[in-house]
GUSELUM-267181 format. One line per field, with one value per atom (N, C-alpha, C): atom name; residue number from 0; chain; residue in three letters; x, z, y. Coordinates in steps of 0.2 Angstrom, whole numbers. Example, Ala and Ser with C-alpha at 12.3 -4.5 7.8 and 13.67 -1.06 7.14 Angstrom:
2
torgu: [N  CA  C  N  CA  C];
gugu: [0  0  0  1  1  1];
rokol: [A  A  A  A  A  A];
tordo: [ala  ala  ala  ser  ser  ser];
c1: [66  62  66  64  68  64];
c3: [39  39  39  35  36  39];
c2: [-28  -22  -16  -11  -5  0];
END
This chain:
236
torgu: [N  CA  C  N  CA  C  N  CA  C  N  CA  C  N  CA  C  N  CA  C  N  CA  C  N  CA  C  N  CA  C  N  CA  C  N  CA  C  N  CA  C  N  CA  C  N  CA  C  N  CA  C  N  CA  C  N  CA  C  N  CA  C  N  CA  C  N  CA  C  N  CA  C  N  CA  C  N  CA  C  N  CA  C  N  CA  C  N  CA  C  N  CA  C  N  CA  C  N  CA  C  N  CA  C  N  CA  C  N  CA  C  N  CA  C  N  CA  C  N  CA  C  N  CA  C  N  CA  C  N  CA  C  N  CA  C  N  CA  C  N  CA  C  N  CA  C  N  CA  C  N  CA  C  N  CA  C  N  CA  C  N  CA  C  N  CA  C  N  CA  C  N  CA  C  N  CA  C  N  CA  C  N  CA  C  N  CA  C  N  CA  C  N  CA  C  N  CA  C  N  CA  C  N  CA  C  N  CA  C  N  CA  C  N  CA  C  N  CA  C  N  CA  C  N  CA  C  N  CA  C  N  CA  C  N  CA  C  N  CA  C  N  CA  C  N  CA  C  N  CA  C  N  CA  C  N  CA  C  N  CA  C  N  CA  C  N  CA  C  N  CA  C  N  CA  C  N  CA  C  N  CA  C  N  CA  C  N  CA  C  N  CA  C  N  CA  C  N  CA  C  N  CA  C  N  CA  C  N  CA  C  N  CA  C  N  CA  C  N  CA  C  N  CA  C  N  CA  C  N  CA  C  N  CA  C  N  CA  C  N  CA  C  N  CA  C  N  CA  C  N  CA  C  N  CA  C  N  CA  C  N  CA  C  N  CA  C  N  CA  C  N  CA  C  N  CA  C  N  CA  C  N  CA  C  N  CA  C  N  CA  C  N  CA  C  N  CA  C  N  CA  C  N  CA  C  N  CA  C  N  CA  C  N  CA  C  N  CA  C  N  CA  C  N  CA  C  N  CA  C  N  CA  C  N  CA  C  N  CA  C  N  CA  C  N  CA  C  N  CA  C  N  CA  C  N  CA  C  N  CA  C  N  CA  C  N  CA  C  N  CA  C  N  CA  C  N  CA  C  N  CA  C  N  CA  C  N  CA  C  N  CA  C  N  CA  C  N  CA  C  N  CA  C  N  CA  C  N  CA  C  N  CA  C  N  CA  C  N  CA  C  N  CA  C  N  CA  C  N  CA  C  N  CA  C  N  CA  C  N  CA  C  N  CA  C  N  CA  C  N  CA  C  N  CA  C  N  CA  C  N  CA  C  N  CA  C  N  CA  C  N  CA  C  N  CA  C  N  CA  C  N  CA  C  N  CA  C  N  CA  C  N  CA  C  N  CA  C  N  CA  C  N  CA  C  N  CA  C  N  CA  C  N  CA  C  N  CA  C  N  CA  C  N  CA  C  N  CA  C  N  CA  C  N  CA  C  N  CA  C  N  CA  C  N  CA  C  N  CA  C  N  CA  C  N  CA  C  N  CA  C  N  CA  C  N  CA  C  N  CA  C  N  CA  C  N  CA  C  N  CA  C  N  CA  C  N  CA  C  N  CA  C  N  CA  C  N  CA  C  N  CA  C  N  CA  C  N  CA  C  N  CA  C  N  CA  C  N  CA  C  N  CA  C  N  CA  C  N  CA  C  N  CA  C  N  CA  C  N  CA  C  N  CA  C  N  CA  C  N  CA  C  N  CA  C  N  CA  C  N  CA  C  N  CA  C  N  CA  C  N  CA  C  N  CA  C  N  CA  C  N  CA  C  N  CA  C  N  CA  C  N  CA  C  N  CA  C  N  CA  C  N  CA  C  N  CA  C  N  CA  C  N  CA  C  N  CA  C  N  CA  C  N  CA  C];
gugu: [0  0  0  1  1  1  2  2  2  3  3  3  4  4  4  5  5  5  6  6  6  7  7  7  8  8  8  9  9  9  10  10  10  11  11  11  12  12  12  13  13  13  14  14  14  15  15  15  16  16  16  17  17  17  18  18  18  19  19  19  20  20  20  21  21  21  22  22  22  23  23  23  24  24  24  25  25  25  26  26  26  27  27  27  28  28  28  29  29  29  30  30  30  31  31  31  32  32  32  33  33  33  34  34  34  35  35  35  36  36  36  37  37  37  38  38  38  39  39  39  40  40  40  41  41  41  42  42  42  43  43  43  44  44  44  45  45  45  46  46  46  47  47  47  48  48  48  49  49  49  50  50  50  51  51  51  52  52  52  53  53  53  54  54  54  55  55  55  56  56  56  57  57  57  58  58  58  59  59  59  60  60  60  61  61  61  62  62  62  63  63  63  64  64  64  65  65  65  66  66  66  67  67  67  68  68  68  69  69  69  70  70  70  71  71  71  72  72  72  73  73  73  74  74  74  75  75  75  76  76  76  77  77  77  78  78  78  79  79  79  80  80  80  81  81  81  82  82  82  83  83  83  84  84  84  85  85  85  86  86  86  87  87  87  88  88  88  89  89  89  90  90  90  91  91  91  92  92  92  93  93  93  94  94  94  95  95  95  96  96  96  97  97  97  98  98  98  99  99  99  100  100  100  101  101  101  102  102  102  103  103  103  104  104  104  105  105  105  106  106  106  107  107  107  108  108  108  109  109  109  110  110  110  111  111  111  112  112  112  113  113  113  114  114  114  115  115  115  116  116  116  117  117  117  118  118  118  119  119  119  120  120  120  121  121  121  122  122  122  123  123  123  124  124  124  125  125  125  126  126  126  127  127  127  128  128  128  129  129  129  130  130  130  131  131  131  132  132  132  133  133  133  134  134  134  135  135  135  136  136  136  137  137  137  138  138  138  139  139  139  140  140  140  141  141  141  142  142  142  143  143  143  144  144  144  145  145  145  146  146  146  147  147  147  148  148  148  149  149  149  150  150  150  151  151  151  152  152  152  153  153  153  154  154  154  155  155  155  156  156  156  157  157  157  158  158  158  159  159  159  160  160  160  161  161  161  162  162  162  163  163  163  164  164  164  165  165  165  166  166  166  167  167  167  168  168  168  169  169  169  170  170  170  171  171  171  172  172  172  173  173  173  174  174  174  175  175  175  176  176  176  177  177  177  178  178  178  179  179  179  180  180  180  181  181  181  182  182  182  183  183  183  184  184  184  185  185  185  186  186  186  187  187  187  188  188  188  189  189  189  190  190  190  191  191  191  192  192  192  193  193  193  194  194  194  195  195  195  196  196  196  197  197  197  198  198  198  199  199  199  200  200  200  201  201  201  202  202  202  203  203  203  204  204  204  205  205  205  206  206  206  207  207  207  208  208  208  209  209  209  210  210  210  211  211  211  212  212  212  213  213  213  214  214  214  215  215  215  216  216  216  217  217  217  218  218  218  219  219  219  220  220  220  221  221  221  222  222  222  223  223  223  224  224  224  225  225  225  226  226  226  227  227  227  228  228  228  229  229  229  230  230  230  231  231  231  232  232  232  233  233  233  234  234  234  235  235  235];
rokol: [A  A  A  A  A  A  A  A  A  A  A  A  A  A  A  A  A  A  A  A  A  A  A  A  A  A  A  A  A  A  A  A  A  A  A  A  A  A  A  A  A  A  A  A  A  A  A  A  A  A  A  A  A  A  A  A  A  A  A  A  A  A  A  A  A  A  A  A  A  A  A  A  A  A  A  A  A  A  A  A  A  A  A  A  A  A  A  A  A  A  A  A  A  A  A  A  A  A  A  A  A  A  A  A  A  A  A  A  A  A  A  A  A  A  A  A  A  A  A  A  A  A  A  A  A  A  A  A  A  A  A  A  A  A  A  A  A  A  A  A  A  A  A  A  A  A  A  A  A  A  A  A  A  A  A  A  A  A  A  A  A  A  A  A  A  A  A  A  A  A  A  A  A  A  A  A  A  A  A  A  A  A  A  A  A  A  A  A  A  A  A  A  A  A  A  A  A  A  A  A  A  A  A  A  A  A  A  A  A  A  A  A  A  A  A  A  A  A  A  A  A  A  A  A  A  A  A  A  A  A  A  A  A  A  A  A  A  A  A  A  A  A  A  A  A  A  A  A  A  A  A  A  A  A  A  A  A  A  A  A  A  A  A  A  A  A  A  A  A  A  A  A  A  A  A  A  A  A  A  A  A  A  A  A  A  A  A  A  A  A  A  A  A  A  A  A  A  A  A  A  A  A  A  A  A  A  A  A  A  A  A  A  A  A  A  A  A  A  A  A  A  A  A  A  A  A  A  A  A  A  A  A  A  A  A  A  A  A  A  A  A  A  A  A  A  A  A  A  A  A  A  A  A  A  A  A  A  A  A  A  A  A  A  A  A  A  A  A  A  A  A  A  A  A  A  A  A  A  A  A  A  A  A  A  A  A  A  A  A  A  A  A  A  A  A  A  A  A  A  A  A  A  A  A  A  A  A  A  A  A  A  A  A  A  A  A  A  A  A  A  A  A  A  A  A  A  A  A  A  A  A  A  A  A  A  A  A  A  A  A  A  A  A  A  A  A  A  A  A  A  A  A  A  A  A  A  A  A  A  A  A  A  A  A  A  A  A  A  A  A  A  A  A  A  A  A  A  A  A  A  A  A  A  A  A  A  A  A  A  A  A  A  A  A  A  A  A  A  A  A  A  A  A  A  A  A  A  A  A  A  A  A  A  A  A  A  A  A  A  A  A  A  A  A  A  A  A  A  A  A  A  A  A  A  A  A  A  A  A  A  A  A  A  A  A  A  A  A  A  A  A  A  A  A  A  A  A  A  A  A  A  A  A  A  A  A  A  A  A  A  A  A  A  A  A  A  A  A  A  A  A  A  A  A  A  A  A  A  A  A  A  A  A  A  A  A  A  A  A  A  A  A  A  A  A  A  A  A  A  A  A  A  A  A  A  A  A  A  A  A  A  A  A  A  A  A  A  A  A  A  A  A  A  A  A  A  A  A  A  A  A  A  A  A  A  A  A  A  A  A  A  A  A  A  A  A  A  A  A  A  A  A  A  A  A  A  A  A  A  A  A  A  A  A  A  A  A  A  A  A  A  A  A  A  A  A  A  A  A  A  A  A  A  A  A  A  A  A  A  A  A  A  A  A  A  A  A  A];
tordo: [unk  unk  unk  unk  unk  unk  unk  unk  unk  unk  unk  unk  unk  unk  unk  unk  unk  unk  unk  unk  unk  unk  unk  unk  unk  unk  unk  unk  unk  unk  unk  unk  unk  unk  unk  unk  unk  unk  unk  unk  unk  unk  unk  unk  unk  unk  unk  unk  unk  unk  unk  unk  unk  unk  unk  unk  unk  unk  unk  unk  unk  unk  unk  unk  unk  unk  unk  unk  unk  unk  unk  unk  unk  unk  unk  unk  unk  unk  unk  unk  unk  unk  unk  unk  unk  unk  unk  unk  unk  unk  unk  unk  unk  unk  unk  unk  unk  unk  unk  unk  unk  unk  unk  unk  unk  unk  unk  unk  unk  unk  unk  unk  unk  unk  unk  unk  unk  unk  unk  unk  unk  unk  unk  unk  unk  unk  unk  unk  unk  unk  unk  unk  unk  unk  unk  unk  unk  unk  unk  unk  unk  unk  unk  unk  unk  unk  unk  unk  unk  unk  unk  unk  unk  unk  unk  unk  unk  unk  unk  unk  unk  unk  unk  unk  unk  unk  unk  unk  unk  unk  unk  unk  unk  unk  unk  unk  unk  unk  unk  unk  unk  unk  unk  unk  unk  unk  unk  unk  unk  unk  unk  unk  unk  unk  unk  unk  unk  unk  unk  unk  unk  unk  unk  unk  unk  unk  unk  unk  unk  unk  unk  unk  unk  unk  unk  unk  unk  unk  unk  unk  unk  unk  unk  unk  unk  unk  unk  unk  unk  unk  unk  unk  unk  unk  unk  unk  unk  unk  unk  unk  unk  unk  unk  unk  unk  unk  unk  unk  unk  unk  unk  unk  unk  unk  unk  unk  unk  unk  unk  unk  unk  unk  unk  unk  unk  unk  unk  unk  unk  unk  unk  unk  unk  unk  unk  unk  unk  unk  unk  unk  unk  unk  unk  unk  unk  unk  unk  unk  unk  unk  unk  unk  unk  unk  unk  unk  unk  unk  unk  unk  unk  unk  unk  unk  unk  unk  unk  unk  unk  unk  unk  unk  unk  unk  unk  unk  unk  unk  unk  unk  unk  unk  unk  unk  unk  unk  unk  unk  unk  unk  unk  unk  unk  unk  unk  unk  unk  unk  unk  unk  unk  unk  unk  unk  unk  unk  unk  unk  unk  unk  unk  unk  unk  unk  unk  unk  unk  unk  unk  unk  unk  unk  unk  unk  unk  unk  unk  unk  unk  unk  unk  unk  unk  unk  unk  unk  unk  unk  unk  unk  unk  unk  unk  unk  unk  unk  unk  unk  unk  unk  unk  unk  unk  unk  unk  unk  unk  unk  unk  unk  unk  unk  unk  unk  unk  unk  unk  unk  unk  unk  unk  unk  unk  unk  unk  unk  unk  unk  unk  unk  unk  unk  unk  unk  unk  unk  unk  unk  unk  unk  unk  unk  unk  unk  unk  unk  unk  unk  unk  unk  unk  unk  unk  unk  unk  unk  unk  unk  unk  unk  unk  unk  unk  unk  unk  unk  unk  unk  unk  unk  unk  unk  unk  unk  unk  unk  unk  unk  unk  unk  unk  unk  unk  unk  unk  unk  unk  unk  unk  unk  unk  unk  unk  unk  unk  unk  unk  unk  unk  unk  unk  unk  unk  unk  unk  unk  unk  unk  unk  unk  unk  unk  unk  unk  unk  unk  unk  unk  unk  unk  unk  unk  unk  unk  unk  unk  unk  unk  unk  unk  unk  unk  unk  unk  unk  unk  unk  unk  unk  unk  unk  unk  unk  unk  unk  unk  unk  unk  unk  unk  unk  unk  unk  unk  unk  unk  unk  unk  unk  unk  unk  unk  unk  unk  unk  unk  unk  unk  unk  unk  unk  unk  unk  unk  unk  unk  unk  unk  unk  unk  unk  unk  unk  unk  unk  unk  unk  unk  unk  unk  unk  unk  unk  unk  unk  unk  unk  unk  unk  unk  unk  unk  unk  unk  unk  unk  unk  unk  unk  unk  unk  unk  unk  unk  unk  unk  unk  unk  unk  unk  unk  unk  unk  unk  unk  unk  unk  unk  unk  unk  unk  unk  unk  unk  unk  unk  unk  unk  unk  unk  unk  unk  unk  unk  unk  unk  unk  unk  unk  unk  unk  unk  unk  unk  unk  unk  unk  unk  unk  unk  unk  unk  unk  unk  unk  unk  unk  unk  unk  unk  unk  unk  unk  unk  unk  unk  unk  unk  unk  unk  unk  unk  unk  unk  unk  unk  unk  unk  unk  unk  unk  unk  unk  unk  unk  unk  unk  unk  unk  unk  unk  unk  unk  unk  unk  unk  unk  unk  unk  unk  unk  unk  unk  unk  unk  unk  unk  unk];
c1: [144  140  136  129  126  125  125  126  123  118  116  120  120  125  119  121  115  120  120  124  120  125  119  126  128  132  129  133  131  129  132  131  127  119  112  113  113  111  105  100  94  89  91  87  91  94  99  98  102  101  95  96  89  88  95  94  93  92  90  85  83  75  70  64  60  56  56  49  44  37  33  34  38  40  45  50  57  63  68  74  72  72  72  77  83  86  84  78  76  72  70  63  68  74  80  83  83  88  83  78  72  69  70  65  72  78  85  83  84  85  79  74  67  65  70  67  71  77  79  85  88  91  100  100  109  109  116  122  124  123  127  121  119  117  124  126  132  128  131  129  136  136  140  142  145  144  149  149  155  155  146  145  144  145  145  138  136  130  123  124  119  124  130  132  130  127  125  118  114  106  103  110  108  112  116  115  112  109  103  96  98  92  92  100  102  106  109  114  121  126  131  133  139  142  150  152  159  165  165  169  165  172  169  172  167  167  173  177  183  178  181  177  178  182  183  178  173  167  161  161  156  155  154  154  147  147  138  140  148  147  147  150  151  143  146  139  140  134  134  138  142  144  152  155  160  159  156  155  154  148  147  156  157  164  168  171  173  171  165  162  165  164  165  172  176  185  188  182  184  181  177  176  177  183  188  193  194  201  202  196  191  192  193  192  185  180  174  170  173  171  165  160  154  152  148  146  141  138  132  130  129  128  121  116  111  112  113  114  105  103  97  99  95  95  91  96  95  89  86  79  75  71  68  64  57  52  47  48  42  44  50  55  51  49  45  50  48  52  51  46  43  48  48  53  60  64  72  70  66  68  67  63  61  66  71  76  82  83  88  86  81  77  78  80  78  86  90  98  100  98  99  93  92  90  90  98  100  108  112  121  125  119  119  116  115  114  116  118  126  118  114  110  103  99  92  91  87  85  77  75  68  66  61  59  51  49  41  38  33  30  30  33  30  23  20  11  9  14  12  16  15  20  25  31  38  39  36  37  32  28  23  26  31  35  36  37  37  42  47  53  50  50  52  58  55  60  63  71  68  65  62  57  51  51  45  40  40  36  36  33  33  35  36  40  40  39  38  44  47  55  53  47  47  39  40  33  31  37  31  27  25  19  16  14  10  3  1  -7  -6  -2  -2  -7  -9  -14  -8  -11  -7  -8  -12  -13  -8  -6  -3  7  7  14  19  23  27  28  25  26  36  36  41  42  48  50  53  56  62  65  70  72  70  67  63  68  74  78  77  75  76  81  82  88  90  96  99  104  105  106  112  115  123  127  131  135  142  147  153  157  157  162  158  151  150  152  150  153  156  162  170  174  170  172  170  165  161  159  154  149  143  143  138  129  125  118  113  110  107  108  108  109  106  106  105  103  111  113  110  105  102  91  91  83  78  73  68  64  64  59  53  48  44  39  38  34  29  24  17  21  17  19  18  12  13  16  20  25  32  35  41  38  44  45  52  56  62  62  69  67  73  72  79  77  70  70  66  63  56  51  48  45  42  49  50  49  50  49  44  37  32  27  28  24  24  29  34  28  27  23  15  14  7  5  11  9  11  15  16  8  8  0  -5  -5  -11  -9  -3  -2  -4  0  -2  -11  -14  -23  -26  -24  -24  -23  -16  -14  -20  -20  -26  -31  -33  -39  -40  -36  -36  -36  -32  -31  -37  -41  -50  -53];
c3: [8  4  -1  -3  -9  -14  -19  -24  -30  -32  -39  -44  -48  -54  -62  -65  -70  -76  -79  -86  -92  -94  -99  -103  -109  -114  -117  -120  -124  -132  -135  -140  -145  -141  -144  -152  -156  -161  -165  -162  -167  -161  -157  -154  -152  -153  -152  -146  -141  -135  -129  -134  -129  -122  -117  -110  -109  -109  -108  -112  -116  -119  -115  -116  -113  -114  -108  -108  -102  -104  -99  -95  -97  -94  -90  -90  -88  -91  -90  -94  -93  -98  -97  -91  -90  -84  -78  -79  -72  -68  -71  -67  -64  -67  -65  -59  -60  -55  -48  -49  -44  -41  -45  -42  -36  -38  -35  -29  -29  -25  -18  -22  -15  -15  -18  -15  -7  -6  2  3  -4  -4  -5  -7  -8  -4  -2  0  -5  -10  -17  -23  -27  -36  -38  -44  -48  -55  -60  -65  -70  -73  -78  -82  -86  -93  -95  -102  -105  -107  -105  -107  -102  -103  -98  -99  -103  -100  -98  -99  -96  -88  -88  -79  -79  -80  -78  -76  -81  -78  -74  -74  -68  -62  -61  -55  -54  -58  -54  -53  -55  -51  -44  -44  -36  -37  -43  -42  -41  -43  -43  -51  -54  -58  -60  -53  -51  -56  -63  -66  -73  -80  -84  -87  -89  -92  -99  -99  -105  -110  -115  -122  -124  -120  -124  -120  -117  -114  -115  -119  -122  -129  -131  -140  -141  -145  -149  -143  -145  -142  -135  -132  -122  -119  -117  -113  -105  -101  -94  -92  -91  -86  -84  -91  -91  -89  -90  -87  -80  -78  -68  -66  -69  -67  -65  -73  -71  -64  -64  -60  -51  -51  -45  -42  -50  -49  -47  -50  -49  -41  -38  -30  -25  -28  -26  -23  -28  -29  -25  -24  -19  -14  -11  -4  -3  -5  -6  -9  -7  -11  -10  -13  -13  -12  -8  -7  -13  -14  -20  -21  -30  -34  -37  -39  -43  -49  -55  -61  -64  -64  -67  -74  -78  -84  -83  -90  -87  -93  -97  -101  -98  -91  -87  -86  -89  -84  -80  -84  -78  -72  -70  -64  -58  -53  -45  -42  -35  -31  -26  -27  -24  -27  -35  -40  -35  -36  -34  -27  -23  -16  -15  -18  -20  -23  -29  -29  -23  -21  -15  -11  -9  -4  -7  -14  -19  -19  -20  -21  -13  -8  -2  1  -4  -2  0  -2  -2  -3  1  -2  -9  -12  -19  -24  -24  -26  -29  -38  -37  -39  -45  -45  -44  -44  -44  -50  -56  -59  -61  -65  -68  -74  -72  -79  -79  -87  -88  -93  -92  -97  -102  -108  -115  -116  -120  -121  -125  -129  -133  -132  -134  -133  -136  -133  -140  -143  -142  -144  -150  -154  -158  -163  -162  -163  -174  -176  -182  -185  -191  -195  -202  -204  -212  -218  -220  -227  -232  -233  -239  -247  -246  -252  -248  -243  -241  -239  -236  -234  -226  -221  -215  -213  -207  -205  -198  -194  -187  -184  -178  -176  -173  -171  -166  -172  -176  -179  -174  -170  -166  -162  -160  -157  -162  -167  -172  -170  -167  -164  -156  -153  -146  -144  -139  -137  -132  -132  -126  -123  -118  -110  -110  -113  -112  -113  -115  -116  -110  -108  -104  -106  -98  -100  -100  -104  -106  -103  -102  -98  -100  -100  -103  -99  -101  -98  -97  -92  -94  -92  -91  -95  -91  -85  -81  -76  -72  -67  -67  -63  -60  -54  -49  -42  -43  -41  -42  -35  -32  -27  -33  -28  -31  -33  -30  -34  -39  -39  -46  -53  -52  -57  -59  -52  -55  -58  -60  -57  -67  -68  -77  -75  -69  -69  -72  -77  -82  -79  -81  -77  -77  -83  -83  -85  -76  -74  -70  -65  -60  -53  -53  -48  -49  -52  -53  -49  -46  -45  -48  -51  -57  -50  -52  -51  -55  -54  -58  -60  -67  -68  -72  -71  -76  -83  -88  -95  -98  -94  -95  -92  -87  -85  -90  -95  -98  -104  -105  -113  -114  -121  -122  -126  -125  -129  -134  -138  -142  -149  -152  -158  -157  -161  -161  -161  -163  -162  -154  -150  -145  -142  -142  -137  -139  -143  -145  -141  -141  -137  -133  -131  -122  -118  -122  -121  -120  -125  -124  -117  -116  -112  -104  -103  -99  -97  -102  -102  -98  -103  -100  -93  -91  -83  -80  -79  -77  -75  -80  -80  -73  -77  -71  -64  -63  -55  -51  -57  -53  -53  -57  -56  -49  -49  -42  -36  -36  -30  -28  -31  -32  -29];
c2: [-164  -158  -161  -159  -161  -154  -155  -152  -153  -148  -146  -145  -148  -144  -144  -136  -138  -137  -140  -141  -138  -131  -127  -122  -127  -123  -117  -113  -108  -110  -115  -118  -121  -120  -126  -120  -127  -122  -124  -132  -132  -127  -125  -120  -113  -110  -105  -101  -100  -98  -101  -105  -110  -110  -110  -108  -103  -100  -91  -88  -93  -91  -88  -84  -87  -92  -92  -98  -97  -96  -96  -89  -83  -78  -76  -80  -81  -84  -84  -88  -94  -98  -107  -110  -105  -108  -109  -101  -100  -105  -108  -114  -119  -124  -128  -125  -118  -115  -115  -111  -109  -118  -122  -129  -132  -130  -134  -129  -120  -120  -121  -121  -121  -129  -134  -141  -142  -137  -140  -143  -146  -151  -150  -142  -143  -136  -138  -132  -127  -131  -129  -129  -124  -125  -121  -123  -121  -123  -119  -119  -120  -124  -125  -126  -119  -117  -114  -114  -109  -103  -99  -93  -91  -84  -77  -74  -74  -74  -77  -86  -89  -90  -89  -89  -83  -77  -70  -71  -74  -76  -79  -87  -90  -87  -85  -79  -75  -73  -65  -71  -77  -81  -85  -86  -87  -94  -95  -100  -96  -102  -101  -101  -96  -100  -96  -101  -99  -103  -103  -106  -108  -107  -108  -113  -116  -126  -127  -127  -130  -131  -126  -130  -135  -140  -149  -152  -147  -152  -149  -144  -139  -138  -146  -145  -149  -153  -155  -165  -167  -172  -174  -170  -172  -173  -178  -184  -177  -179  -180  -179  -186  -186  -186  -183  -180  -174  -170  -163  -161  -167  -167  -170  -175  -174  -169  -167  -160  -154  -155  -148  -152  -160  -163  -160  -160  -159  -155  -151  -141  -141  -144  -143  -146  -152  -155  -149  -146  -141  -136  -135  -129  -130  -136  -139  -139  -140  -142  -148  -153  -160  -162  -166  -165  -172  -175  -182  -188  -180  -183  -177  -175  -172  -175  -169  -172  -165  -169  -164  -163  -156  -155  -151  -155  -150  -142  -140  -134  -132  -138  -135  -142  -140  -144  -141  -136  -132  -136  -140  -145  -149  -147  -151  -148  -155  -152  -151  -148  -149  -158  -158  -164  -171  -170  -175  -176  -170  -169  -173  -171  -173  -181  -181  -190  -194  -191  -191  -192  -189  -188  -194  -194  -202  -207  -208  -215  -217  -212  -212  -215  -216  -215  -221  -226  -230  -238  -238  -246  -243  -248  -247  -247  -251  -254  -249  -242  -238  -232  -231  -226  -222  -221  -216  -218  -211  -211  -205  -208  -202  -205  -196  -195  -202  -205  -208  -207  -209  -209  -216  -216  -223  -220  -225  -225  -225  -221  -223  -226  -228  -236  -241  -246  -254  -252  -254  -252  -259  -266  -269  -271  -266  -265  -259  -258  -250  -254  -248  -247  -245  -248  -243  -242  -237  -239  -239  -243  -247  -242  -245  -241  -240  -244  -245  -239  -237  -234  -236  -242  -244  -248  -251  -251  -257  -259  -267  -265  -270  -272  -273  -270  -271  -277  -279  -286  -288  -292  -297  -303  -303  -309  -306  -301  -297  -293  -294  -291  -293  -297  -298  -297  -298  -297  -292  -291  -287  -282  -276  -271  -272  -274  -277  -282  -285  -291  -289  -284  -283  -279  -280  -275  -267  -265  -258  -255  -252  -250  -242  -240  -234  -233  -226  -221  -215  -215  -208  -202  -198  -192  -186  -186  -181  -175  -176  -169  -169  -175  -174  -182  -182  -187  -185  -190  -189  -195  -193  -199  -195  -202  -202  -197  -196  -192  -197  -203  -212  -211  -211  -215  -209  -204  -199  -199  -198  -196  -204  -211  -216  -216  -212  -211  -218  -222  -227  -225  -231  -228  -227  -224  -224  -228  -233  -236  -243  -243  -250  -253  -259  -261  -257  -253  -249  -241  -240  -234  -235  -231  -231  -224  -229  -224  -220  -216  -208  -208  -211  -209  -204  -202  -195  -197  -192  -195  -191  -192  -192  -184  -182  -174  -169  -172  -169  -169  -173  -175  -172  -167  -165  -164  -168  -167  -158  -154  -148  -148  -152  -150  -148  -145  -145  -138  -135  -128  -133  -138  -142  -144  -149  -148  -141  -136  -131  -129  -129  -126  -130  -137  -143  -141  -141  -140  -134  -130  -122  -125  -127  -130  -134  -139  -142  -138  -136  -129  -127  -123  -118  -125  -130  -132  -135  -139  -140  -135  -130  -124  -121  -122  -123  -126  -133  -139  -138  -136  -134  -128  -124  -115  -121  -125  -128  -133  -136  -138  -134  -128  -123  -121  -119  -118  -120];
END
């Protein structure tokens, strides 16, 4: 069996209710929920949460959220994949054990269907493979990147590329924080994700926005609006 699982506490507090905001004219969850269920790919979306009524939204949007998440995994510190755990164990228990899980966040509006299932094909591409998750380019060299002092003033995390030219530097990559695809070993196993044993998903860089601040979710909007433009524009 493959399985969504979308991980969404009731708890955000630099955003408050942040899963069930709207955005764009629906629940933030709803876009996570709605892309899981029309990419094709699972038996199962479950929604996994501490609250009743973000498990109340994402079921009138068509997941599932048959079970509520222990507060010892519902606080500011619980990672990932202590939580797809749990949800694996609870379908374990079920009589429902799942082969491979892809955990979609549940503040992803910009997640395709096209992405998840590209996913699914990437995870399933070598023996040697526990995950496939979202990434995107850095737009500048990170090895030109800057700290400041505290005197206030600026310093080079790497000076021996203080002349380097960008063309000449390795592009750099990062996590874009919308989904990840993991076998049920590697989860239940807490095999960490970025490794060897993982394959990149790549996204253009206007499609990735993290949402964790007002900041974050006012960008997030803009650039929504403006994808959104682009797409009618093409349809045309």
């Amino acid at each position: 069996m493959i399985v969504a699982v979308i991980p969404a506490r009731g708890g955000s507090k630099r955003i408050p209710r942040k899963n069930v905001r709207e955005f764009a004219g629906k629940p933030m969850i709803a876009w996570s929920v709605e892309a899981a269920l029309a990419s094709g790919c699972f038996e199962r979306v479950i929604v996994s949460t501490d609250d009743d009524e973000i498990g109340a939204v994402a079921e009138a949007y068509g997941a599932e959220a048959p079970f509520r998440r222990p507060d010892a995994l519902a606080d500011d510190h619980t990672g990932t994949i202590p939580v797809i755990a749990h949800a694996i164990d609870w379908l374990r228990k079920e009589g429902d054990p799942p082969e491979a899980v892809c955990c979609l966040y549940a503040t992803a509006p910009f997640v395709q269907i096209e992405d998840i299932q590209a996913g699914y094909q990437a995870l399933y591409s070598g023996d040697e493979v526990d995950y496939a998750f979202s990434v995107t380019s850095y737009a500048f060299p990170i090895q030109r990147a800057l700290r400041l002092t505290p005197a206030g003033r600026v310093a080079m995390f790497h000076s021996e590329h203080s002349t380097s030219r960008s063309q000449d530097l390795k592009e750099a990559w990062h996590d874009a924080g919308q989904f990840y695809w993991g076998r049920a070993e590697a989860w239940e196993s807490r095999a960490p994700i970025f490794t060897e044993r993982a394959v990149p998903v790549k996204l253009p860089r206007h499609r990735v926005q993290d949402i964790d601040t007002p900041e974050d979710w006012l960008r997030a909007e803009w650039l929504f609006k403006a994808w959104q433009a682009l797409e009618r524009g093409k349809s045309k």
